[in-house]
N, C-alpha and C positions, 0 to 999 in steps of 0.2 A: 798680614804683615803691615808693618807703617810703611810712609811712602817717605822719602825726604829727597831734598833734591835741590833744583835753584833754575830760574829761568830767567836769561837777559828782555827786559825790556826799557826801550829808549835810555836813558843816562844808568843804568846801572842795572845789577843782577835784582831776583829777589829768591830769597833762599825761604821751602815752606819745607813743612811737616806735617804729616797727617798719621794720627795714632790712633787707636783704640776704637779702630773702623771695625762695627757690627752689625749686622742685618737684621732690622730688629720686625721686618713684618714683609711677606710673602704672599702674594695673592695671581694664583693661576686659573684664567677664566676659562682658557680649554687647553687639556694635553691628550694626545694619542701617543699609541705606540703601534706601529704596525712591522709584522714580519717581511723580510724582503728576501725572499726566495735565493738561494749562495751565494749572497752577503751578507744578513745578519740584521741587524732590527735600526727604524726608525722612528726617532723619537722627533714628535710637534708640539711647542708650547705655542699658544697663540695668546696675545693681549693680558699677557701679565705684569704684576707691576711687582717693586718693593721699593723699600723704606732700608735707607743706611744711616746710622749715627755716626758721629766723628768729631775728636779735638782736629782742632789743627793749630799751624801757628805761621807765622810767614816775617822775615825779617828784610828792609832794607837798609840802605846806608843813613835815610833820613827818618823808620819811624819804625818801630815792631807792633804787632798786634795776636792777641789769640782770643780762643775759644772755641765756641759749640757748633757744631752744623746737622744741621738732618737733610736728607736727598732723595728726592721722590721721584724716581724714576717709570716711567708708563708707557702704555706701548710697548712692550717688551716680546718680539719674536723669536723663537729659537727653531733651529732643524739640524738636527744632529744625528749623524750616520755613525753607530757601532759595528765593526765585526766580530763575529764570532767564531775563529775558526777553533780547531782542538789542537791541543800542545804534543809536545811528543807524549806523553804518557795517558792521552786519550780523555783527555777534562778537556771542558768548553771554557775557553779564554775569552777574555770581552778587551776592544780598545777603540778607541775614541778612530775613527774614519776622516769625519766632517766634521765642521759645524760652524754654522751660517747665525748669528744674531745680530738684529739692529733693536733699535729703539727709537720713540718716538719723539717723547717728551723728557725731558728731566728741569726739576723744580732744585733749588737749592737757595736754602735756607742756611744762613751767616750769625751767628751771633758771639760776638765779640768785645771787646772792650772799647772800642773807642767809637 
């Protein structure tokens, strides 16, 4: 979904937009999944990274500007705890427990009109 929104800084707002945000590349250097004995399974992404495209646009009182951004995000750890239990009619349900990510690095690249 876009973002839009507006944030105060020193003499006045500035109001942005971020549209047509896509993930355009995906790189997972290690994942496991391990069972966790009556709780249900965990998942480990270590040292991943991705690539987001994006318009954006941002207006203040004194100037507007838009265009293109790409966001190269690195470092990326995840650890994320599912359970599993069975519903009433005896199927195995899955739902999100935990989940702990940080990152490391993030690169952002601007390009714009002015």
């Amino acid at each position: 979904p876009d973002l839009t929104g507006y944030e105060k800084f020193g003499l006045g707002n500035v109001k942005y937009n971020i549209s047509r945000i896509h993930v355009t590349a995906v790189e997972l250097s290690s994942a496991s999944i391990s069972l966790i004995p009556g709780t249900g399974i965990k998942l480990v992404i270590g040292n991943a990274s991705l690539t987001v495209d994006m318009n954006w646009n941002i207006r203040t009182w004194m100037f507007k500007d838009s265009g293109r951004s790409t966001v190269y995000i690195s470092k990326v750890f995840v650890t994320a705890i599912f359970s599993t239990p069975l519903d009433n009619t005896g199927h195995t349900s899955i739902s999100l427990t935990s989940c702990r990510t940080t990152s490391g690095d993030i690169d952002i690249k601007l390009n714009g009109k002015s």
